[in-house]
PDBQT receptor file of N, H, CA, C and O in Angstrom, charges set to zero:
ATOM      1  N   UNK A   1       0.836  -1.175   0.000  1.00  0.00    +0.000 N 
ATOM      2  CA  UNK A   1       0.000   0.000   0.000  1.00  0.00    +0.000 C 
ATOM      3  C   UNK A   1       0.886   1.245   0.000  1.00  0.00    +0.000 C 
ATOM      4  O   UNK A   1       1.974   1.380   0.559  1.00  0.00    +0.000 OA
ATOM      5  N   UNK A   2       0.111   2.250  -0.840  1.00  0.00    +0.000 N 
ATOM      6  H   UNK A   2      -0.774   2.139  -1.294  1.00  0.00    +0.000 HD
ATOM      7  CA  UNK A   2       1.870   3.678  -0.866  1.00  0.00    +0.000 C 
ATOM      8  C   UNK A   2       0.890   4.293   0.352  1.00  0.00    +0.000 C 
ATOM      9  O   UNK A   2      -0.128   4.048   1.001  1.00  0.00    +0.000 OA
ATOM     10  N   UNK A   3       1.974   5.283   0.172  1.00  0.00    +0.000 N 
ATOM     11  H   UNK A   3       2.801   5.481  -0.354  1.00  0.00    +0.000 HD
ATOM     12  CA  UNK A   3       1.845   6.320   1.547  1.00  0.00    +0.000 C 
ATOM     13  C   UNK A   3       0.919   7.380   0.833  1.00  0.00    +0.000 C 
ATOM     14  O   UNK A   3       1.001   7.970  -0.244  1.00  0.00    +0.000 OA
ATOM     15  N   UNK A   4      -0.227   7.386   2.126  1.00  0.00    +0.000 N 
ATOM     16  H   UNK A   4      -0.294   6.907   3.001  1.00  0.00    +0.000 HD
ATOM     17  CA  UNK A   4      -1.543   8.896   1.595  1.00  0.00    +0.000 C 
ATOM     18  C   UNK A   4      -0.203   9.979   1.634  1.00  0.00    +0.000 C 
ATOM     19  O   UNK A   4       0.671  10.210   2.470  1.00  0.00    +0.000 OA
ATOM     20  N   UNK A   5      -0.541  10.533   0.212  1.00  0.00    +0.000 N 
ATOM     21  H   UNK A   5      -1.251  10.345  -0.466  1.00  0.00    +0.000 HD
ATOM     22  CA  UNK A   5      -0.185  12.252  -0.083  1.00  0.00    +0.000 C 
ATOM     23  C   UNK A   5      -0.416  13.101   1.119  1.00  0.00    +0.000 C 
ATOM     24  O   UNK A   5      -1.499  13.063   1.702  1.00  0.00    +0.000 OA
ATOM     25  N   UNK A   6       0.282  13.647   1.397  1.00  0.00    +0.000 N 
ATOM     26  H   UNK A   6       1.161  13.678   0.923  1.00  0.00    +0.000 HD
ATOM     27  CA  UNK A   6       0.045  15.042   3.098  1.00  0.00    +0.000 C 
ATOM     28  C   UNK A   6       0.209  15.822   2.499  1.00  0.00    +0.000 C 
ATOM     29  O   UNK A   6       1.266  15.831   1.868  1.00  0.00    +0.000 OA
ATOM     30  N   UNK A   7      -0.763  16.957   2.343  1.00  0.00    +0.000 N 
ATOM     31  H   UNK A   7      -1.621  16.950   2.856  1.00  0.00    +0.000 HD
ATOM     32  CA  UNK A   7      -0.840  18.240   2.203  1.00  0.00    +0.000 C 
ATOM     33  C   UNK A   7      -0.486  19.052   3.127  1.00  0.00    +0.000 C 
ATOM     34  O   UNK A   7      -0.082  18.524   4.163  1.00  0.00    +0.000 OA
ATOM     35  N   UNK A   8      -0.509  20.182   3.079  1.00  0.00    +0.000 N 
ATOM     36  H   UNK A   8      -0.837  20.611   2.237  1.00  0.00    +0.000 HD
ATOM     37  CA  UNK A   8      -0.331  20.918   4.340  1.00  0.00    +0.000 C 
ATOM     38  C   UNK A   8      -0.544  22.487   3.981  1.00  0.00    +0.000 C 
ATOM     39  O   UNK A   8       0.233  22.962   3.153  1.00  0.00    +0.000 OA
ATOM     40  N   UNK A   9      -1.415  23.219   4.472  1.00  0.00    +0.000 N 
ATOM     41  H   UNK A   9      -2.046  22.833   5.145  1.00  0.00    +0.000 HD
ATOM     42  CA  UNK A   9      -1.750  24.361   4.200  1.00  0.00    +0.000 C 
ATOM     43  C   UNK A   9      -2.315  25.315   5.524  1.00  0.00    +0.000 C 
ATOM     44  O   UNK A   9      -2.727  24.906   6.610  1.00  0.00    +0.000 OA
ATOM     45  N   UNK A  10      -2.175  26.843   4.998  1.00  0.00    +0.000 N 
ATOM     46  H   UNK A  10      -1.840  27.175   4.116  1.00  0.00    +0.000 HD
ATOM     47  CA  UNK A  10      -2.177  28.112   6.339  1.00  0.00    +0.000 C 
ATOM     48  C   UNK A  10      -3.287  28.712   5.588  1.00  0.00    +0.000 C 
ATOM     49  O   UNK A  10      -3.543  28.514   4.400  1.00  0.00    +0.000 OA
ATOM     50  N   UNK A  11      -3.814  29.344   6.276  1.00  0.00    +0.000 N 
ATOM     51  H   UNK A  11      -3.606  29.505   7.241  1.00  0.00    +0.000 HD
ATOM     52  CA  UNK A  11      -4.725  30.349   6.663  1.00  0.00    +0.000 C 
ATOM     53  C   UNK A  11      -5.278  31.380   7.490  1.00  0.00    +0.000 C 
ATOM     54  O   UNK A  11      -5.241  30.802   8.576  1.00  0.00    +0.000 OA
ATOM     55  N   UNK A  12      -5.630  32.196   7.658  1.00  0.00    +0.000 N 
ATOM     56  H   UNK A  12      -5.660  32.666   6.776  1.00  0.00    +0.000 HD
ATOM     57  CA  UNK A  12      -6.066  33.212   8.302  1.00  0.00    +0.000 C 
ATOM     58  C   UNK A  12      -7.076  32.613   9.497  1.00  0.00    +0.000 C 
ATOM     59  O   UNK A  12      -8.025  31.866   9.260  1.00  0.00    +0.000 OA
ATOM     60  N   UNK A  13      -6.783  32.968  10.501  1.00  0.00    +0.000 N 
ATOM     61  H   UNK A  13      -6.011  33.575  10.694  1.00  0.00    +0.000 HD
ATOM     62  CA  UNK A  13      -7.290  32.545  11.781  1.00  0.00    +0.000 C 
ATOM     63  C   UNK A  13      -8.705  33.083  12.034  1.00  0.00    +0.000 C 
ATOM     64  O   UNK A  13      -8.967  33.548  13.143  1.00  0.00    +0.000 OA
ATOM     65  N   UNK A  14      -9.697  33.040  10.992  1.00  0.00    +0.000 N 
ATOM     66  H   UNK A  14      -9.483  32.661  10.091  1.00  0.00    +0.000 HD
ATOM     67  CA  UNK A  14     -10.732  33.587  11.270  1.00  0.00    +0.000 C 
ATOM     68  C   UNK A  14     -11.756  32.731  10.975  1.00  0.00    +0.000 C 
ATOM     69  O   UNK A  14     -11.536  31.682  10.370  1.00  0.00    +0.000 OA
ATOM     70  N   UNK A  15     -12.985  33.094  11.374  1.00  0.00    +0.000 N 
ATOM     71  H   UNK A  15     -13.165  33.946  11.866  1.00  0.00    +0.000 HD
ATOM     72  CA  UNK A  15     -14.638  31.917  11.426  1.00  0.00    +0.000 C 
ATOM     73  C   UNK A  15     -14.948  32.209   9.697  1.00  0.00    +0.000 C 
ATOM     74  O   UNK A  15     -16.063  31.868   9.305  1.00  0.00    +0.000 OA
ATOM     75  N   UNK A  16     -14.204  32.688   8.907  1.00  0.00    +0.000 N 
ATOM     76  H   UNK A  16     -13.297  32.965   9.226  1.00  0.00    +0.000 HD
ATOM     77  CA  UNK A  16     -14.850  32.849   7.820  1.00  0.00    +0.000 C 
ATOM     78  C   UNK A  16     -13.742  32.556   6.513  1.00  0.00    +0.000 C 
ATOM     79  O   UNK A  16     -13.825  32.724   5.296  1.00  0.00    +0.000 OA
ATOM     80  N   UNK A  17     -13.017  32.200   7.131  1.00  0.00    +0.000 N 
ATOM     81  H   UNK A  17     -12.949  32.064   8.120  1.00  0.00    +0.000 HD
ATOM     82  CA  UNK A  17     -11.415  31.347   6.832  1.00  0.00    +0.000 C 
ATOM     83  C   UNK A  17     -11.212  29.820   7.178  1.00  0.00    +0.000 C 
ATOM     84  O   UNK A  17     -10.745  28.936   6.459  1.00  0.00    +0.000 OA
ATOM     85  N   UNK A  18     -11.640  29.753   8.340  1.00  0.00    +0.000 N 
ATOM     86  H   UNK A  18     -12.019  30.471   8.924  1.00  0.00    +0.000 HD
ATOM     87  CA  UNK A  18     -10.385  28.645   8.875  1.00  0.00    +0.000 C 
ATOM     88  C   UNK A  18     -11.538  27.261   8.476  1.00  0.00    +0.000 C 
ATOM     89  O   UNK A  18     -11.424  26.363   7.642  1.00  0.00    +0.000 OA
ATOM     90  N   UNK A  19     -12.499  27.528   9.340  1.00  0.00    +0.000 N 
ATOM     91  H   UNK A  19     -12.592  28.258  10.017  1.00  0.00    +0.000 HD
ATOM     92  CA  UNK A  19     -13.875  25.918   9.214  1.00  0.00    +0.000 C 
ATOM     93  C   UNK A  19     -14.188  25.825   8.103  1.00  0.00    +0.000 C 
ATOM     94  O   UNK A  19     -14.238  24.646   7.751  1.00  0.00    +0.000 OA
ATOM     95  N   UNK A  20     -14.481  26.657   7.200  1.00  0.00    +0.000 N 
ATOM     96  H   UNK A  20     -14.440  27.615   7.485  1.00  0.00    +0.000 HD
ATOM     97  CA  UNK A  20     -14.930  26.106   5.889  1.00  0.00    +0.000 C 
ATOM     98  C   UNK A  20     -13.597  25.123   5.340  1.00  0.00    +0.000 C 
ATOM     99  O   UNK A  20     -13.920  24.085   4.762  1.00  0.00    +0.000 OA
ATOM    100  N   UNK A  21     -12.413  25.357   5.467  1.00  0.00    +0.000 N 
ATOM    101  H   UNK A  21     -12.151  26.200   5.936  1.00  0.00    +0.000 HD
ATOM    102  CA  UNK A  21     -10.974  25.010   4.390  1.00  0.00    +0.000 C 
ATOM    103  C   UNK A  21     -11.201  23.885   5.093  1.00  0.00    +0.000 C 
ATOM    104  O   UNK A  21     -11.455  23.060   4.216  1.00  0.00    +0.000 OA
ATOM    105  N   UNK A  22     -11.279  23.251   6.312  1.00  0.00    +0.000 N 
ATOM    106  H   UNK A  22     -11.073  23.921   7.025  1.00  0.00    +0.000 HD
ATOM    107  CA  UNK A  22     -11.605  22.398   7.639  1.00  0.00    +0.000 C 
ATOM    108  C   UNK A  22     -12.197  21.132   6.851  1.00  0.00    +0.000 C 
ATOM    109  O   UNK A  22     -11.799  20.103   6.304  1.00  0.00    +0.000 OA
ATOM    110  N   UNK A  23     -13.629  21.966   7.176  1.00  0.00    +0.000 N 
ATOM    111  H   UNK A  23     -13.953  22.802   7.620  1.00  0.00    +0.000 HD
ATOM    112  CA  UNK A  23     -14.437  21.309   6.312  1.00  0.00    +0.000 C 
ATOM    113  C   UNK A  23     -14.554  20.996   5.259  1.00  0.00    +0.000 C 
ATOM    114  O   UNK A  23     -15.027  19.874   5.074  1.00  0.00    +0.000 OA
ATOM    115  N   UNK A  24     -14.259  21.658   4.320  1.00  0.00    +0.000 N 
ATOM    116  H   UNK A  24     -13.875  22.569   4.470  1.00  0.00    +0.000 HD
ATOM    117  CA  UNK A  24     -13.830  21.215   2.330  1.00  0.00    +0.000 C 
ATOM    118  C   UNK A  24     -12.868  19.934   2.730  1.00  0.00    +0.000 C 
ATOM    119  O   UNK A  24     -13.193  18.797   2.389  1.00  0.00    +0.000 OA
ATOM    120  N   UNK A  25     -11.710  20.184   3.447  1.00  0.00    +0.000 N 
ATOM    121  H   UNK A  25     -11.445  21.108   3.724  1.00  0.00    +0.000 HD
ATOM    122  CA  UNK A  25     -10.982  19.453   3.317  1.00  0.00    +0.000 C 
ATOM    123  C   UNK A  25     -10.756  17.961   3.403  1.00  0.00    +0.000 C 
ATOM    124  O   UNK A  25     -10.064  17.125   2.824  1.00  0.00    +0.000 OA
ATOM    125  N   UNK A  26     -11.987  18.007   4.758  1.00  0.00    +0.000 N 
ATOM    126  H   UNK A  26     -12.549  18.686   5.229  1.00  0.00    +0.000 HD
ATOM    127  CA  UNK A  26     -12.526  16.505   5.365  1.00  0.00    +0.000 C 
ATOM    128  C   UNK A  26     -13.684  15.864   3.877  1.00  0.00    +0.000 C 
ATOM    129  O   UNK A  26     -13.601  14.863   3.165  1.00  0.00    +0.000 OA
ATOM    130  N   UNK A  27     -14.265  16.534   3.904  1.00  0.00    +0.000 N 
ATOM    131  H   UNK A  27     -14.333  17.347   4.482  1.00  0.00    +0.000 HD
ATOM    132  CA  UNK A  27     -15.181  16.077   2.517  1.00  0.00    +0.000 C 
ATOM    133  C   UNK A  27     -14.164  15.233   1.190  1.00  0.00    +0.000 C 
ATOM    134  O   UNK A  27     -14.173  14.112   0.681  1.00  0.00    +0.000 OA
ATOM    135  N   UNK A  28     -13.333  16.515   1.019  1.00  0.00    +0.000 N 
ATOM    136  H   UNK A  28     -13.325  17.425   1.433  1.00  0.00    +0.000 HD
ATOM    137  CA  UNK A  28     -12.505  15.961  -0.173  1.00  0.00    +0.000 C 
ATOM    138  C   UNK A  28     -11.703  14.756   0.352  1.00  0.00    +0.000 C 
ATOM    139  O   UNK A  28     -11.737  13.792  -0.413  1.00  0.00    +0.000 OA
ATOM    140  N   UNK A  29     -11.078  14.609   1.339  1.00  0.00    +0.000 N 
ATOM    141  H   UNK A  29     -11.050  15.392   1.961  1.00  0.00    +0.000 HD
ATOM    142  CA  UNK A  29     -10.324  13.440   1.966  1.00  0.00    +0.000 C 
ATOM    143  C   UNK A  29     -11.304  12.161   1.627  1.00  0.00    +0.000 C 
ATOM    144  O   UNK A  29     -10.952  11.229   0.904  1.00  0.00    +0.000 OA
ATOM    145  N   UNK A  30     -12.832  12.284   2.387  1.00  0.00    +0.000 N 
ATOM    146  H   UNK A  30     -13.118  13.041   2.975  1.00  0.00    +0.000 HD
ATOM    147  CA  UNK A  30     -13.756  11.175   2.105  1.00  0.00    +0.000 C 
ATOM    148  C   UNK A  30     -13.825  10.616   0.251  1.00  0.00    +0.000 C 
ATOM    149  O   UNK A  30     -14.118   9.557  -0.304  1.00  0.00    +0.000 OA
ATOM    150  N   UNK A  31     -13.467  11.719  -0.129  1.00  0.00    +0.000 N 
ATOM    151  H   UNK A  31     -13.229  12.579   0.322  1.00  0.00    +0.000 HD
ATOM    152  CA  UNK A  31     -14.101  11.075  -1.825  1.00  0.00    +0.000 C 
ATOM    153  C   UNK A  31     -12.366  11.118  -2.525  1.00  0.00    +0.000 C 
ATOM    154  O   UNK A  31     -12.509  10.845  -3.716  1.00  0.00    +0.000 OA
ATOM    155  N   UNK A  32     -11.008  11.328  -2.259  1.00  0.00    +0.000 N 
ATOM    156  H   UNK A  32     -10.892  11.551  -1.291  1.00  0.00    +0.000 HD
ATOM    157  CA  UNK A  32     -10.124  11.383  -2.572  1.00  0.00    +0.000 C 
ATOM    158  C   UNK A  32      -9.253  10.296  -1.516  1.00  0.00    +0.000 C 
ATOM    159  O   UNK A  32      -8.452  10.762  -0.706  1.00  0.00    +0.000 OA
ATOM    160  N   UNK A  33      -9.465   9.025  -1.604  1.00  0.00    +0.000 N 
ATOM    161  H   UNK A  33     -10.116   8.646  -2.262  1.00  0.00    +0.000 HD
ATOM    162  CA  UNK A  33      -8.633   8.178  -0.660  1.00  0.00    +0.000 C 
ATOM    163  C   UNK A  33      -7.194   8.338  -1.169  1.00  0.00    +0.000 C 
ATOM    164  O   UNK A  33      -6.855   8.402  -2.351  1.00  0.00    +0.000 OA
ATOM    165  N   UNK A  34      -6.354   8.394  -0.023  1.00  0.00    +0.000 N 
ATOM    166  H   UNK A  34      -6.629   8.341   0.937  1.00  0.00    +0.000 HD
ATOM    167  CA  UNK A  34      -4.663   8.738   0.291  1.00  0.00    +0.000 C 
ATOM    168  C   UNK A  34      -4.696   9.963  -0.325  1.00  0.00    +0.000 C 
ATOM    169  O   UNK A  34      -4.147  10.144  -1.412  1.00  0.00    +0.000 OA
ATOM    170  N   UNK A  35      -5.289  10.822   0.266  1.00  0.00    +0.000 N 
ATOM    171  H   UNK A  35      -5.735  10.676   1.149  1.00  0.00    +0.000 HD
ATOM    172  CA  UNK A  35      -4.874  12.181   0.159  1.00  0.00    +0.000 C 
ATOM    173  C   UNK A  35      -5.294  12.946   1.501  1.00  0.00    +0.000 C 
ATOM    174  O   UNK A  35      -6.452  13.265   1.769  1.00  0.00    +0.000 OA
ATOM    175  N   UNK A  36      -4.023  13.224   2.411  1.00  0.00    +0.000 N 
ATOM    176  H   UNK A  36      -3.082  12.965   2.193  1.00  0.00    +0.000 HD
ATOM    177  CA  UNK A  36      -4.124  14.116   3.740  1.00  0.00    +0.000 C 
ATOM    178  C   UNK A  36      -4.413  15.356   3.636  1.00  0.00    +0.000 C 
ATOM    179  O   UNK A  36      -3.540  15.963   3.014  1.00  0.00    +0.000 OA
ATOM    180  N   UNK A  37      -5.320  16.035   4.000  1.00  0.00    +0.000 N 
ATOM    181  H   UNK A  37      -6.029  15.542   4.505  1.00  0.00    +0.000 HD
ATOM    182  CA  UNK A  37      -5.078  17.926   3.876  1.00  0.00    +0.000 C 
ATOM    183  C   UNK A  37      -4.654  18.450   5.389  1.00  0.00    +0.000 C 
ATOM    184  O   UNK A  37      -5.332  17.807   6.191  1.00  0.00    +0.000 OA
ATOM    185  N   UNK A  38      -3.956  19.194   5.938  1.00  0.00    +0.000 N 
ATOM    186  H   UNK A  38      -3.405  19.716   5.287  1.00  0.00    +0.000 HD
ATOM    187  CA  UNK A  38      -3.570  19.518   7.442  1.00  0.00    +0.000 C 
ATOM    188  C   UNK A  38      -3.192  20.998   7.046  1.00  0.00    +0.000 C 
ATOM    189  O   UNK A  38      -2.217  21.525   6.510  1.00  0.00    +0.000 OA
ATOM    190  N   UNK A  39      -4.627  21.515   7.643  1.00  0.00    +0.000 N 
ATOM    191  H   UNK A  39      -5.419  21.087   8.079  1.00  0.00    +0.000 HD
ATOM    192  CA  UNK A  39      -4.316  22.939   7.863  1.00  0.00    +0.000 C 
ATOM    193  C   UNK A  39      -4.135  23.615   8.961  1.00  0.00    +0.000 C 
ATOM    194  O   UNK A  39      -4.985  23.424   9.831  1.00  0.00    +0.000 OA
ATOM    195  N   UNK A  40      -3.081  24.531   9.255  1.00  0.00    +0.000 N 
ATOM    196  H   UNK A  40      -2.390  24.686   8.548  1.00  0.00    +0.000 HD
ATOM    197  CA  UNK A  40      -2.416  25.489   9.796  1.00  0.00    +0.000 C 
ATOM    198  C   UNK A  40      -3.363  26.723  10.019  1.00  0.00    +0.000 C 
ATOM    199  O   UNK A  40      -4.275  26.785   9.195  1.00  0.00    +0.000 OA
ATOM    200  N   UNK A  41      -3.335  27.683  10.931  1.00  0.00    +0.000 N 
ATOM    201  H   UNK A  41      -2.594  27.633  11.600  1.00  0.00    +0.000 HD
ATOM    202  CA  UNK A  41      -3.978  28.707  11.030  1.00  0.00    +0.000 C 
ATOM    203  C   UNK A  41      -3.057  30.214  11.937  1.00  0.00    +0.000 C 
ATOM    204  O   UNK A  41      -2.499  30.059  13.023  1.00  0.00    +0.000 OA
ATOM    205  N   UNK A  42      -3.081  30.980  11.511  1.00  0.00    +0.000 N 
ATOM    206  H   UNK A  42      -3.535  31.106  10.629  1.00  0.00    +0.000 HD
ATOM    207  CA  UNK A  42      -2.247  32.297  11.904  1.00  0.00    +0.000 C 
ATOM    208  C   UNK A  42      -3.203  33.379  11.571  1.00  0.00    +0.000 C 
ATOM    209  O   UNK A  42      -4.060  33.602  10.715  1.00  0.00    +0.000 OA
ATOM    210  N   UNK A  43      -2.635  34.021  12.726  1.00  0.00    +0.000 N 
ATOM    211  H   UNK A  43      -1.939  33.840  13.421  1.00  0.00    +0.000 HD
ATOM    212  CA  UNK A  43      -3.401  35.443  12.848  1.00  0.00    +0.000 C 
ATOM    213  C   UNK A  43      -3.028  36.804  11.768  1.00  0.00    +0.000 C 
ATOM    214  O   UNK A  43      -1.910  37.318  11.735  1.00  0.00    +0.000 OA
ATOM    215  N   UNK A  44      -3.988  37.178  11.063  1.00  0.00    +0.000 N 
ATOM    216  H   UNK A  44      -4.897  36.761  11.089  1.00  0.00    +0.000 HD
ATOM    217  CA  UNK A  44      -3.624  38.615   9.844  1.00  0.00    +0.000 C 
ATOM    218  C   UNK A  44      -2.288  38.979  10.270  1.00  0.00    +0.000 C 
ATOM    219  O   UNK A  44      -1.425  38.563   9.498  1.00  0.00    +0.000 OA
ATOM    220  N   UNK A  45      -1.724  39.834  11.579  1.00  0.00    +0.000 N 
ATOM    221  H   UNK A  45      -2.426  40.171  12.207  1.00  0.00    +0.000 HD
ATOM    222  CA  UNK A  45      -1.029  40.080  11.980  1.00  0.00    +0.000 C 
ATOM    223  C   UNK A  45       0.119  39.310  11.363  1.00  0.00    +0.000 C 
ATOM    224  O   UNK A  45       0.817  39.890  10.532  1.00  0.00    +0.000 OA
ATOM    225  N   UNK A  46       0.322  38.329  11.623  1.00  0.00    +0.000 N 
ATOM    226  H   UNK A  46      -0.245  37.858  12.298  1.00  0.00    +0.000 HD
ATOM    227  CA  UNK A  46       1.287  37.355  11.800  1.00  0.00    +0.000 C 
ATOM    228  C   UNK A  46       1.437  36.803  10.365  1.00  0.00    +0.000 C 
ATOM    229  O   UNK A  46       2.239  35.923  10.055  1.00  0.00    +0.000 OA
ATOM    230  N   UNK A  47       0.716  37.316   9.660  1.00  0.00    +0.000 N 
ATOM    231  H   UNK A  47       0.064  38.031   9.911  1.00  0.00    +0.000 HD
ATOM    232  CA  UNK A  47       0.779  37.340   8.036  1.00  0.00    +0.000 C 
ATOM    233  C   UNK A  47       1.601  38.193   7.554  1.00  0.00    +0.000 C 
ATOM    234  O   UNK A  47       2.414  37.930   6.668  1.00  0.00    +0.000 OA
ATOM    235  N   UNK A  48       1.470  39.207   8.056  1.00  0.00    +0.000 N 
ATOM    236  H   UNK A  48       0.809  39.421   8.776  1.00  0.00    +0.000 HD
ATOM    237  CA  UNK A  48       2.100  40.430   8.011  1.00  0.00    +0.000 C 
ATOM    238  C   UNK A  48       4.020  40.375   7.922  1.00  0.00    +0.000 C 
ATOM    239  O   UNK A  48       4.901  40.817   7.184  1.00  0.00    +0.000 OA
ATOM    240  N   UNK A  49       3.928  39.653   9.007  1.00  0.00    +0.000 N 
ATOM    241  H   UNK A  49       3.212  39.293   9.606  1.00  0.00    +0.000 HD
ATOM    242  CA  UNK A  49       5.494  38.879   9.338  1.00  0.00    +0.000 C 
ATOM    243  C   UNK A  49       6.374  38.324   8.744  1.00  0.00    +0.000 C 
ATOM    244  O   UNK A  49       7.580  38.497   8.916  1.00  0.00    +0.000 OA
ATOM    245  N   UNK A  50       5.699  37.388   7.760  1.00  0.00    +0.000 N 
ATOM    246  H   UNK A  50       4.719  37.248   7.620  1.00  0.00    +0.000 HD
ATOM    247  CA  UNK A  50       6.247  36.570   7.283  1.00  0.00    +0.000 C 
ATOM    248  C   UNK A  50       5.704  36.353   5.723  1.00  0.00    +0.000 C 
ATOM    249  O   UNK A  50       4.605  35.896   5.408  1.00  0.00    +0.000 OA
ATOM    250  N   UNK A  51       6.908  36.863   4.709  1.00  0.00    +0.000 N 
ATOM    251  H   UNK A  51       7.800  37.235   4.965  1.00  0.00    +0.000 HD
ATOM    252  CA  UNK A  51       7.094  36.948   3.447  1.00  0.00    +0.000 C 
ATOM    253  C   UNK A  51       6.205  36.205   2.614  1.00  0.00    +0.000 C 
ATOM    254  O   UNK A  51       6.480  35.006   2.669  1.00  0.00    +0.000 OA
ATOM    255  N   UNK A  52       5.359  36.433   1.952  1.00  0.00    +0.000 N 
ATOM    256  H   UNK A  52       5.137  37.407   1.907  1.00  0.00    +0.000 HD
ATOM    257  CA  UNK A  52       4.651  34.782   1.148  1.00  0.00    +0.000 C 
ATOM    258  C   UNK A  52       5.485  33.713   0.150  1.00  0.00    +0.000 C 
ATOM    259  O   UNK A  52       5.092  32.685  -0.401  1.00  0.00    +0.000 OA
ATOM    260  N   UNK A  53       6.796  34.375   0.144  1.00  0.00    +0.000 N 
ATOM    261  H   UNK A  53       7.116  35.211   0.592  1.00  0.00    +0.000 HD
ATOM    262  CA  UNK A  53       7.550  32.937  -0.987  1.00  0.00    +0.000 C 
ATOM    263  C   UNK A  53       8.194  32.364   0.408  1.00  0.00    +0.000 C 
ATOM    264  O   UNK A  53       8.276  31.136   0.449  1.00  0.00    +0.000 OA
ATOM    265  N   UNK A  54       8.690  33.123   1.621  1.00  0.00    +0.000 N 
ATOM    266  H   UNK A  54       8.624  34.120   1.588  1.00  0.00    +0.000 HD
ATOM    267  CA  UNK A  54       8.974  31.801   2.683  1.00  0.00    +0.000 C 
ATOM    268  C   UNK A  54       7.832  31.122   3.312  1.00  0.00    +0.000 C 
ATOM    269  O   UNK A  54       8.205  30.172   4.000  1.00  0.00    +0.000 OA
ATOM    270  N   UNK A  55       6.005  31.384   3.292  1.00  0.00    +0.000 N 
ATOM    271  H   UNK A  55       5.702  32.156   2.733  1.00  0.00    +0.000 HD
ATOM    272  CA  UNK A  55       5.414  30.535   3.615  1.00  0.00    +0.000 C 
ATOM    273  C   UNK A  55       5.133  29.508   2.197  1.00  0.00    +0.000 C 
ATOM    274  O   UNK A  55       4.758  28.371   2.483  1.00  0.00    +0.000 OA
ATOM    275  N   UNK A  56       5.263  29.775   0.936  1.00  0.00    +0.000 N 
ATOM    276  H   UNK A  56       5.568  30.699   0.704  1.00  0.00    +0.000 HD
ATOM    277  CA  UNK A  56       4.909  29.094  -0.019  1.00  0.00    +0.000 C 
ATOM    278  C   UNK A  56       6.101  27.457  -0.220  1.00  0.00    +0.000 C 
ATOM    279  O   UNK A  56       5.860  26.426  -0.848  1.00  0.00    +0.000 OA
ATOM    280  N   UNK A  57       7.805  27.970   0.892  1.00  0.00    +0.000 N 
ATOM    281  H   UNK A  57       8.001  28.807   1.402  1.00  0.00    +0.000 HD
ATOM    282  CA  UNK A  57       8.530  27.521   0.999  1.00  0.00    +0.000 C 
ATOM    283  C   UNK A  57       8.381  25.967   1.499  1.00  0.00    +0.000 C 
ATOM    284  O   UNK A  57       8.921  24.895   1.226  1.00  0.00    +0.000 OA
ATOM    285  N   UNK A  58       7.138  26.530   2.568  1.00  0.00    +0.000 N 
ATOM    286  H   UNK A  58       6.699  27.400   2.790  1.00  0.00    +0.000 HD
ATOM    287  CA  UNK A  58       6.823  25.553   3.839  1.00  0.00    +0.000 C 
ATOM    288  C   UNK A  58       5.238  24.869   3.626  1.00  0.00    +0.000 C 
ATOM    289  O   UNK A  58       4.993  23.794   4.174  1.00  0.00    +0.000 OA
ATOM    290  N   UNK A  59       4.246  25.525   2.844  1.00  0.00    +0.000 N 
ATOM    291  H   UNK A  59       4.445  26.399   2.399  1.00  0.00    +0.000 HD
ATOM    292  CA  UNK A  59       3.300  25.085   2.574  1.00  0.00    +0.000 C 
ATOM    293  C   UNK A  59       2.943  24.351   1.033  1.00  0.00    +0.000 C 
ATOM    294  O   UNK A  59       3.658  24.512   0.044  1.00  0.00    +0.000 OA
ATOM    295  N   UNK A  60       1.999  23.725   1.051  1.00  0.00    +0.000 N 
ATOM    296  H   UNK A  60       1.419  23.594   1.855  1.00  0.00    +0.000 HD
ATOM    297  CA  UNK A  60       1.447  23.427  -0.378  1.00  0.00    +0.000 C 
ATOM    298  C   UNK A  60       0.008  24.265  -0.684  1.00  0.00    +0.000 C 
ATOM    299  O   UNK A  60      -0.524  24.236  -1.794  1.00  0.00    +0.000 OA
ATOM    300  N   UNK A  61      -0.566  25.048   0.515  1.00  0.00    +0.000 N 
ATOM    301  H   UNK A  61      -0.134  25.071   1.417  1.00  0.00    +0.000 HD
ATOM    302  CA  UNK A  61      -1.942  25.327   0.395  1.00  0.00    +0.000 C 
ATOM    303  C   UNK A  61      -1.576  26.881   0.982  1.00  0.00    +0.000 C 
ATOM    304  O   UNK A  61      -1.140  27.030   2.123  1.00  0.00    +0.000 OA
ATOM    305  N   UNK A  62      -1.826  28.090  -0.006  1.00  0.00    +0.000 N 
ATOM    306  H   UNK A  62      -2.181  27.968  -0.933  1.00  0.00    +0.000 HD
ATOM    307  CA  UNK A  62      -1.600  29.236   1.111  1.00  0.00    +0.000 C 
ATOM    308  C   UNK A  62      -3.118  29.661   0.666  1.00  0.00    +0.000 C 
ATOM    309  O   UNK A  62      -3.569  29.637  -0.479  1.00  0.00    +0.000 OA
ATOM    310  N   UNK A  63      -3.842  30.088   1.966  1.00  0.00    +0.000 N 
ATOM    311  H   UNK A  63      -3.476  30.108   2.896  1.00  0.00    +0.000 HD
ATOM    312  CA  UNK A  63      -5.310  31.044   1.396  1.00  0.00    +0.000 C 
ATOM    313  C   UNK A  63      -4.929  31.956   2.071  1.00  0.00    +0.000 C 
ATOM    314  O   UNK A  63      -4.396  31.873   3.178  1.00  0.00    +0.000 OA
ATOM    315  N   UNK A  64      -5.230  33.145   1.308  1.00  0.00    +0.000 N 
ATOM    316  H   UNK A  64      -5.663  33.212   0.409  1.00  0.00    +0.000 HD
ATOM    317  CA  UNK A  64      -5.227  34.919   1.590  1.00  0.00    +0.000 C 
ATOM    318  C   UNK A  64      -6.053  35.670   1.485  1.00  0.00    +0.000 C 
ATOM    319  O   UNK A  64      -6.101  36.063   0.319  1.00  0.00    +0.000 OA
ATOM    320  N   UNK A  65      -6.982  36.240   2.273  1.00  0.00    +0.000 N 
ATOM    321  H   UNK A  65      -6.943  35.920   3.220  1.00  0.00    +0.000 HD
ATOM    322  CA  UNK A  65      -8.151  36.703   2.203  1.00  0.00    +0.000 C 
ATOM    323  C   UNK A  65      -8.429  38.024   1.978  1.00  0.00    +0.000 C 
ATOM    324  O   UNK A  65      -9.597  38.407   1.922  1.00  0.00    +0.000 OA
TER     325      UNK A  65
């Protein structure tokens, strides 16, 4: 058996950001077998911080709102 694909993706720490990507993600997992999604969450602020080609470095999933 191969190893499920791990995704890994950030987002904005907000109720209108974070549960929906949550949720898409669990759905798509159910109908996409061996495929992980694991999302990350950070505050606007903290977006601010940190460059988007060094989070694109570390992620496969960036959402920007």
């Amino acid at each position: 058996m191969s190893r499920p694909i791990q995704l890994t993706g950030i987002a904005w720490d907000h109720s209108r950001a974070f549960p929906p990507l949550v949720a898409t993600a669990q759905r798509y997992e159910e109908t996409h077998h061996g495929v992980r999604v694991r999302w990350e969450k950070r505050t606007l602020d903290e977006f601010g911080h940190k460059p988007i080609d060094q989070l694109a470095r570390q992620f496969d999933l960036i959402v920007i709102d």
